[in-house]
C-alpha positions in Angstrom: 4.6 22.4 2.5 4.6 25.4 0.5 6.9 27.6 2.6 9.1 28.4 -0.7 5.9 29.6 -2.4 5.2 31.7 0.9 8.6 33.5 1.1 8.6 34.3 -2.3 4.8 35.6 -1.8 5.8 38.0 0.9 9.1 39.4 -0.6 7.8 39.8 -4.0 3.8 41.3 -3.9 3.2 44.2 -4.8 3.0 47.3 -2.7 2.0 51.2 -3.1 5.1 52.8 -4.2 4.8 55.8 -2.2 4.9 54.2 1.2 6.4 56.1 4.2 8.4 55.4 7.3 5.2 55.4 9.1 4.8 52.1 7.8 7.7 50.4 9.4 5.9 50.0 12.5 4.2 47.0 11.8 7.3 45.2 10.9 8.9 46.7 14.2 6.1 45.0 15.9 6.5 42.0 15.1 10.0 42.1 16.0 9.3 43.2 19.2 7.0 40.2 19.6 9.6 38.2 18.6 11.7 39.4 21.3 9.3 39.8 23.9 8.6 35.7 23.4 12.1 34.2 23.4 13.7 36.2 26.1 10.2 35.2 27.9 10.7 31.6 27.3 14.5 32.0 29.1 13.3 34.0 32.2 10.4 31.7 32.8 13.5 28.8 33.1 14.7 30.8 36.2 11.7 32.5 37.7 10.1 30.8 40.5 5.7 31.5 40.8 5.7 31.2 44.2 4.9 34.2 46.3 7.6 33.1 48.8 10.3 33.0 45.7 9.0 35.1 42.9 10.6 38.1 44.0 14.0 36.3 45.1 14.0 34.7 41.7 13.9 37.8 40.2 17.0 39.3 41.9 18.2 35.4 41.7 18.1 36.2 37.8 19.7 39.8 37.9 22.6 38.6 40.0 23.5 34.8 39.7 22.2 34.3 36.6 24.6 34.6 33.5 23.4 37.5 31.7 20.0 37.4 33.3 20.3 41.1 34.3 20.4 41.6 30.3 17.5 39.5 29.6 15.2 40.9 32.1 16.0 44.5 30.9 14.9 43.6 27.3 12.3 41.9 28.2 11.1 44.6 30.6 12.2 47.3 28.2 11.1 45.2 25.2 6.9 45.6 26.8 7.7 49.0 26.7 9.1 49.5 23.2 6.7 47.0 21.9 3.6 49.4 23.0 5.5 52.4 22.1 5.7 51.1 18.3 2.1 49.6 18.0 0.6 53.0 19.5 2.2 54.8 16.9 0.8 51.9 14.0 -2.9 53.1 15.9 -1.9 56.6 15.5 -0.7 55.8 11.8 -3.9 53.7 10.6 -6.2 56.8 12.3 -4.4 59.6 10.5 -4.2 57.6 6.8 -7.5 56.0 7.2 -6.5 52.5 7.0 -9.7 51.3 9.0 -12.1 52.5 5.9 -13.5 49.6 3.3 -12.3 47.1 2.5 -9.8 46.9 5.5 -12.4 46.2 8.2 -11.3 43.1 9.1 -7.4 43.9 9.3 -7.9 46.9 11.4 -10.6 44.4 13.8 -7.7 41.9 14.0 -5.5 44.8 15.0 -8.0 46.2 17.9 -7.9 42.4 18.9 -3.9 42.4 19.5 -4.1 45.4 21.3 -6.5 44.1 23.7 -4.1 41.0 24.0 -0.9 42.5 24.6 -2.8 44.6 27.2 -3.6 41.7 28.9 -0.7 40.0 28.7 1.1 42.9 29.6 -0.7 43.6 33.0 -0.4 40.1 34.0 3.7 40.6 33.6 3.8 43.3 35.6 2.5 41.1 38.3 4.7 38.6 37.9 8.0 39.8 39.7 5.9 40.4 43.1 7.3 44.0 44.3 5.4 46.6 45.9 4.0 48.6 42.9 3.1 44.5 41.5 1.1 43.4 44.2 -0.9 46.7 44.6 -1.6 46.9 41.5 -2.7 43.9 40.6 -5.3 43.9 43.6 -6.5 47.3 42.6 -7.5 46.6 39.0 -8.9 43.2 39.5 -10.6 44.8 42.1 -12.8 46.5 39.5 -14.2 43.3 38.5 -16.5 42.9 41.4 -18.1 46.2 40.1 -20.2 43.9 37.8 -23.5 43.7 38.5 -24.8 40.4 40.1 -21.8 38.2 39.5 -18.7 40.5 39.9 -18.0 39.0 43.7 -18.1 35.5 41.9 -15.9 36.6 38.8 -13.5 38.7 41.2 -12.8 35.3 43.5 -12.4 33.3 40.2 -9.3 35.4 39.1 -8.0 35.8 42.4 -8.3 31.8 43.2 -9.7 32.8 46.3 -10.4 35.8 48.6 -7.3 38.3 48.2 -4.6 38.5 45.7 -2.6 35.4 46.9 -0.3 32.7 45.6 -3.0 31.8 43.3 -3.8 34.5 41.7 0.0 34.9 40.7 -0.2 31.1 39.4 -3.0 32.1 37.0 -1.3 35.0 36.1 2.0 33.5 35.0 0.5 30.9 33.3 -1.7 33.4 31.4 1.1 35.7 30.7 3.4 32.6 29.0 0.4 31.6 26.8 -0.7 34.8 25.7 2.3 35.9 23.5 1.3 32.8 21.0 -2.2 33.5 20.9 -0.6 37.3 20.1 1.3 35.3 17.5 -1.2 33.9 15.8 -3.9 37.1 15.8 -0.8 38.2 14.1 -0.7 35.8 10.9 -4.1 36.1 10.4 -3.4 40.1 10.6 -0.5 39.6 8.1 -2.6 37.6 6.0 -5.8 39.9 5.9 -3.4 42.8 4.9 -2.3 40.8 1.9 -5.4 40.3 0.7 -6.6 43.6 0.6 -3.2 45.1 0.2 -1.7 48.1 2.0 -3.2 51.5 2.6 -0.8 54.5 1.8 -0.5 57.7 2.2 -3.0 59.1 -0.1 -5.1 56.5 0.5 -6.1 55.7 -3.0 -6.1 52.2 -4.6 -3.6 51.2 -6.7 -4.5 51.5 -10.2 -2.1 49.3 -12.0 1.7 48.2 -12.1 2.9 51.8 -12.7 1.5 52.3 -8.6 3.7 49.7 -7.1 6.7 47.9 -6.8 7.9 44.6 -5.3 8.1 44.7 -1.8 11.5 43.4 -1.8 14.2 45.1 -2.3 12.9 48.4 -1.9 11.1 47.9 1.5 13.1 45.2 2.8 15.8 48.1 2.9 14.0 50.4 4.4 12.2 48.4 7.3 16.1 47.2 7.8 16.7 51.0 8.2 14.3 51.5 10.8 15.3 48.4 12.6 18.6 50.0 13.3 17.3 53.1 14.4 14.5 51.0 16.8 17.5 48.8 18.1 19.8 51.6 18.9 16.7 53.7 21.1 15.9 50.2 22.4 20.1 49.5 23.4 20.0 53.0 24.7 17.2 51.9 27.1 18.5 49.0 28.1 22.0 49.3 28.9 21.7 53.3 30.4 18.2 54.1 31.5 16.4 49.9 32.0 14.6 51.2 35.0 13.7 54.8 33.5 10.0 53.2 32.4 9.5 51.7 35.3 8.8 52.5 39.1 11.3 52.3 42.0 8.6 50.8 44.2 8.8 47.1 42.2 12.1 46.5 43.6 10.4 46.3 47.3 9.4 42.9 47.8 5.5 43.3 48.0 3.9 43.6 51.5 -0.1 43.5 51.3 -0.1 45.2 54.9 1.6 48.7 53.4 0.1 50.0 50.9 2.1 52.7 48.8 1.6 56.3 49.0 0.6 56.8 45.1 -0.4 53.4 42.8 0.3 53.4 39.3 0.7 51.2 36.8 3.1 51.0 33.5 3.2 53.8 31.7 1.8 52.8 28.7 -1.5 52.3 30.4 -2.2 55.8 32.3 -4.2 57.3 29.4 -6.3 54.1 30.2 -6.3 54.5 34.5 -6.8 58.2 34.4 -10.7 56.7 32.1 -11.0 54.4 34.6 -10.7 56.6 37.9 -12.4 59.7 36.2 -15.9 58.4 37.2 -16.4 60.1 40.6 -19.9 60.1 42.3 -20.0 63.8 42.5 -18.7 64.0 38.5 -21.8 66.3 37.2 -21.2 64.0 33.4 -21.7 60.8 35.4 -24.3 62.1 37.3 -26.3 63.4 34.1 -25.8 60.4 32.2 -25.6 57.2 34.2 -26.2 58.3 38.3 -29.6 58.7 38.0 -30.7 54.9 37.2 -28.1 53.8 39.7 -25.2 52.5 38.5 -22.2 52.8 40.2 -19.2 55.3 39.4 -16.8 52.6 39.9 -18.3 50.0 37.2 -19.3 53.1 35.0 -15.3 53.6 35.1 -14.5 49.8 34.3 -16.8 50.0 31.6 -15.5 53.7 30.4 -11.9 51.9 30.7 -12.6 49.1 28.2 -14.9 51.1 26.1 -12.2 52.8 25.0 -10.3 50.2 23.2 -13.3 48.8 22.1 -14.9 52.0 20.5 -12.2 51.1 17.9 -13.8 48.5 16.9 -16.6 50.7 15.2 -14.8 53.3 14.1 -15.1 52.2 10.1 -19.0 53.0 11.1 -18.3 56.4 12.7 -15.9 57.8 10.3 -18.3 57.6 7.0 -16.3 59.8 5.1 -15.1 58.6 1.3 -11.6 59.9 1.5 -9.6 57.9 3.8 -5.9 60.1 4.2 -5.9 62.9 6.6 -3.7 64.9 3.8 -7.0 65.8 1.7 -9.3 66.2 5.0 -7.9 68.9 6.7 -10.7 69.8 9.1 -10.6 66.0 10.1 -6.5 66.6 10.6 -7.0 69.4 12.8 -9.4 67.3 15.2 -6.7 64.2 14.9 -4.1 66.0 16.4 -6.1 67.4 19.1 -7.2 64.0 19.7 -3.1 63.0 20.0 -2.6 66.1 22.6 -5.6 64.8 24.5 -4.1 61.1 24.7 -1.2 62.8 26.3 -3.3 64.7 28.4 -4.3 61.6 29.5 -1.4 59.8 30.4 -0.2 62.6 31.9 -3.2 63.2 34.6 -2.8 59.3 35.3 0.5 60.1 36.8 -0.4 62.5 39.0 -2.3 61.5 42.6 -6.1 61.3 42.3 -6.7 64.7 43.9 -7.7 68.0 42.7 -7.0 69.6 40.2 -5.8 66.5 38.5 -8.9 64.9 38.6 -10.8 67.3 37.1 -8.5 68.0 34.2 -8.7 64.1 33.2 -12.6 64.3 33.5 -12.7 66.7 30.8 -10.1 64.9 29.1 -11.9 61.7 29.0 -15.2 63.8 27.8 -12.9 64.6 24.8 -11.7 61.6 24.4 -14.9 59.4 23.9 -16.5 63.1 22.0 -13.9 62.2 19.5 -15.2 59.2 18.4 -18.5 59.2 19.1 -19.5 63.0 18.3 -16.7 65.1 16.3 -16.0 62.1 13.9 -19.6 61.3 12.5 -20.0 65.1 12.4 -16.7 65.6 10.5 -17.7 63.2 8.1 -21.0 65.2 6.9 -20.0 68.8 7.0 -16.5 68.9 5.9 -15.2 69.2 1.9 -12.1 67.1 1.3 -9.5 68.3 -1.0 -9.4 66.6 -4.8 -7.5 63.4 -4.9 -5.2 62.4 -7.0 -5.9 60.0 -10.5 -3.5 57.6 -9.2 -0.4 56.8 -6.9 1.9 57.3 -9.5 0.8 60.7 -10.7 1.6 62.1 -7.4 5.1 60.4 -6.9 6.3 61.0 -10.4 4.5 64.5 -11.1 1.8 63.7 -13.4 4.3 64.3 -16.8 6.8 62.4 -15.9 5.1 59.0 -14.9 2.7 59.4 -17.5 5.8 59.4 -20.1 7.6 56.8 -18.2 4.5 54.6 -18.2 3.6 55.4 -22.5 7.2 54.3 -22.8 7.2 51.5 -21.0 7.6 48.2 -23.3 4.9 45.6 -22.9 6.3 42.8 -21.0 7.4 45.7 -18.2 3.7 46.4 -18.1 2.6 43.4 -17.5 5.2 42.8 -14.8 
């Protein structure tokens, strides 16, 4: 098996020598996968999917088991950091344009973990039956019987019968343990479609030759070591003196589906996401404009709004036609991006708050910007605005034109050809 061959691939191909820390996320990523699935593996040794015991095995974990209170807080805290590094990799790839030609494919493959995680994520939050758990659970999956002529059928499929029962968690746990591989491998074949048509970078301009890069290791081996440290020492700080600050106090009640709680959220990290979804109202005057009038619902216009937008990120290389990828030489296109950014926060924000005026209203408009980004402001971006000149190459632009070019004139032959 070639693994030597592999090894030495990945620590010694070439790489843009002007990459930033905004490229450690990936590697983060990864790492928090690998963390996610191996303290996964030991809860699911001690946790019991029964609605009866799941929650009892829960606290059975915190309390009897040897340093199960520890694993549970990474693992809970570890979803949390996990999204947190892999929304600011989305955040990354939109501001440097690394979903322009020829890195389609990586940034679909991308898209495609995101949806994963998300799922995987929800059906863990299930998993340790409290309050916030149950009701949760039975409000989004819920939203499937907004589907037109099958949605009853598709709703009592996930649920395993009529209500959110001991089924439904059944299919939920076993979902959430296989997931995490199928994550896995999305992610080699993400890892391999980036080395074939190697990194973006900052300026987003190819590399012309070997005076743009260097090896990968050691000079970015050291630096993604850096930002491990500083990722482990936010993620420590989580974990051992604020592990419930993400979460919500309601989760430690065991769930009850005859008291429903005051306010319903879910995690955090999917608020921008429940504010889409709950924005659709029948007296919304966009909703009524655009989709009331030939009769669909507000409630599957909102389950359809909700996964629309992930999945308007899968066109995005088709909406953003512009040639120059990095936000550094568009600066209209940067002003819009960080609006975009404020508006995402927006988002999450409103999704926080109860579902009540004037809440609702601000996340209406919110979502209109939000789906306006892509669809309108982006195309229109692309025609009217005038980038800035690009550099010749990577290395002009690290080096100061002079320099590398008398750096690279003096360099001897067989360092050129390295």
């Amino acid at each position: 098996m070639p693994i030597v061959s592999m090894v030495e691939h990945s620590l010694y191909y070439p790489v843009p020598r002007n990459l930033n820390y905004m490229w450690n996320f990936g590697s983060l990523a990864g790492l928090s996968l690998i963390i996610m699935i191996v303290t996964g593996i030991v809860l699911s040794m001690h946790y019991t999917p029964h609605t009866d015991y799941a929650f009892d095995s829960v606290e059975r974990i915190m309390r009897d088991v040897n340093y199960g209170w520890l694993i549970r807080y990474v693992h809970m805290n570890g979803g949390s950091m996990f999204f947190i590094v892999v929304y600011l990799h989305v955040f990354r790839g939109l501001y440097y344009g690394s979903f322009k030609s020829p890195r389609e494919l990586l940034w679909w493959l991308g898209v495609i973990i995101l949806f994963l995680m998300m799922a995987t994520a929800f059906m863990g939050y299930v998993l340790p039956w409290g309050q916030m758990s149950f009701w949760a659970a039975k409000v989004i999956t819920s939203m499937v019987g907004a589907v037109p002529l099958v949605g009853e059928s598709l709703m009592e499929l996930l649920w395993g019968g009529f209500t959110v029962d001991n089924p439904t968690l059944n299919r939920f746990y076993s979902l959430h343990y296989l997931l995490p591989f199928v994550i896995f491998g999305v992610v080699i074949l993400h890892i391999w479609a980036l080395h074939t048509v190697k990194a973006n970078n900052p300026l987003g301009i190819d590399m012309k030759g070997p005076q743009d890069s260097v090896d990968f290791h050691p000079y970015y081996t050291v630096k993604d070591l850096f930002g491990t440290g500083v990722f482990l020492l936010v993620f420590a700080a989580f974990v051992f003196y604020a592990p419930n600050y993400l979460g919500h106090p309601d989760n430690y009640i065991q769930a009850d589906p005859l008291k429903t709680p005051p306010h319903i959220v879910p995690e955090w990290y999917f608020l921008p996401f429940y504010t889409i979804l709950r924005s659709f109202t029948d007296d919304w005057w966009l909703f009524q404009i655009l989709l009331g009038w030939w009769g669909m619902e507000a409630k599957l216009a909102g389950v359809l709004a909700m996964a629309g937008a992930v999945a308007v990120l899968f066109i995005l290389p088709w909406l953003d036609t512009s040639r120059v990828r990095s936000a550094k030489f568009r600066p209209l296109y940067r002003v819009f991006f960080w609006l975009f950014v404020i508006d995402c926060l927006i988002l999450g924000w409103i999704g926080a708050q109860p579902a009540e005026q004037p809440w609702t209203a601000i996340g209406q408009w919110a979502t209109l910007w939000y789906f306006a980004y892509f669809l309108v402001m982006l195309p229109l971006i692309s025609r009217i605005e005038r980038p800035r000149p690009l550099p010749h190459s990577i290395s002009q632009s690290v080096l100061g034109g002079g320099g590398g070019a008398a750096v690279a004139a003096a360099a001897s032959p067989m360092e050129k050809s390295r």
